[in-house]
N, C-alpha and C positions, 0 to 999 in steps of 0.2 A: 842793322845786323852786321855785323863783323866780317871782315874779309879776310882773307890768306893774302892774295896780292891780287892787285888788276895793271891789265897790261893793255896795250893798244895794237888792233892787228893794224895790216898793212892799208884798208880803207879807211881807218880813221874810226873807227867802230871800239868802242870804251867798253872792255872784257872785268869782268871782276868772279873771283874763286870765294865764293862765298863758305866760311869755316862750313857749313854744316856737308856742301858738296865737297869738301876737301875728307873729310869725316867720312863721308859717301864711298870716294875713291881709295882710300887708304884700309876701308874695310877693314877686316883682320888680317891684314896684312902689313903689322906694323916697321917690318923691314922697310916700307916703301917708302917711310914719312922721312927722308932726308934731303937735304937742300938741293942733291943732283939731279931726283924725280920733279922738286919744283921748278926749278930750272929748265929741264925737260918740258913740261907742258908749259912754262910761261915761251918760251922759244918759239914752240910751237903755233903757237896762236899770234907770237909777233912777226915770226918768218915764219908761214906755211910752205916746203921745200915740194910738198906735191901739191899744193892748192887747197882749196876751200870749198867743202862740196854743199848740196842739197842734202841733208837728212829722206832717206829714204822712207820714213814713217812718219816723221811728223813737219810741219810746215813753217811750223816758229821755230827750228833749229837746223844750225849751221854744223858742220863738223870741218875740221884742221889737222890736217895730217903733213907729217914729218919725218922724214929717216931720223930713226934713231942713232944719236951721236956715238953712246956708248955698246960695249956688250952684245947682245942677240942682232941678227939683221932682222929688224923691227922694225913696225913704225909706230909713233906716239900717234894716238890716235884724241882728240878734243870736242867733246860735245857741246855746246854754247845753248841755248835757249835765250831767242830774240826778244828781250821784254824793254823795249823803248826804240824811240831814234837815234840809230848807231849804238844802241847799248844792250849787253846782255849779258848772262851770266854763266857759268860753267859747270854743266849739269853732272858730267863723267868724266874720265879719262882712262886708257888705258894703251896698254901695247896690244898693236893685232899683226898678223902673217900679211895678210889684204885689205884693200879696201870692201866696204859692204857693198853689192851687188845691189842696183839700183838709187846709188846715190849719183847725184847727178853736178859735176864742175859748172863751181860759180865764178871762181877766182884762181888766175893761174900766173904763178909770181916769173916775172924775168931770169932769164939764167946771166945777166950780166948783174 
């Protein structure tokens, strides 16, 4: 199956944007399909700027949040589903106000 891009986070863990979840995210909302949103969530998942939580609902997925660089005080928000060792694929993405409430810090990157 065809990918958008994969990217590497900061553990060493092999991310891939599989076209159909790229498809997923970009919804009808075909404004979004430009090189700065993929950029956006590929960043995200390579530099997580708030860390790497626990999915509050499900237990094979990670989520990757990011102050957003551009535009709104946002953060990019990246939903991963863990499907191998160190590997997984990227189920959603979007911009949120907050983090979800009962997600729980896995990974928390250095400020140097």
């Amino acid at each position: 199956m065809p990918n958008k891009f994969e990217v590497t986070d900061p553990r060493g863990y092999q991310i891939t944007c599989p076209d159909w979840a790229w498809e997923h995210i970009i919804g009808d909302r075909p404004w979004m399909d430009t090189e700065d949103w993929v950029q956006d969530i590929q960043r995200t998942v390579e530099k997580p700027t708030m860390g790497i939580y626990q999915d509050a609902d499900f237990d094979a997925r990670i989520v990757y949040y990011a102050f957003r660089l551009k535009g709104k005080e946002r953060y990019v928000k990246v939903v991963v589903e863990i499907t191998g060792e160190k590997v997984g694929q990227i189920i959603t993405a979007y911009q949120v106000k907050t983090p979800k409430a009962g997600e729980k810090l896995i990974w928390l990157t250095s400020k140097t």
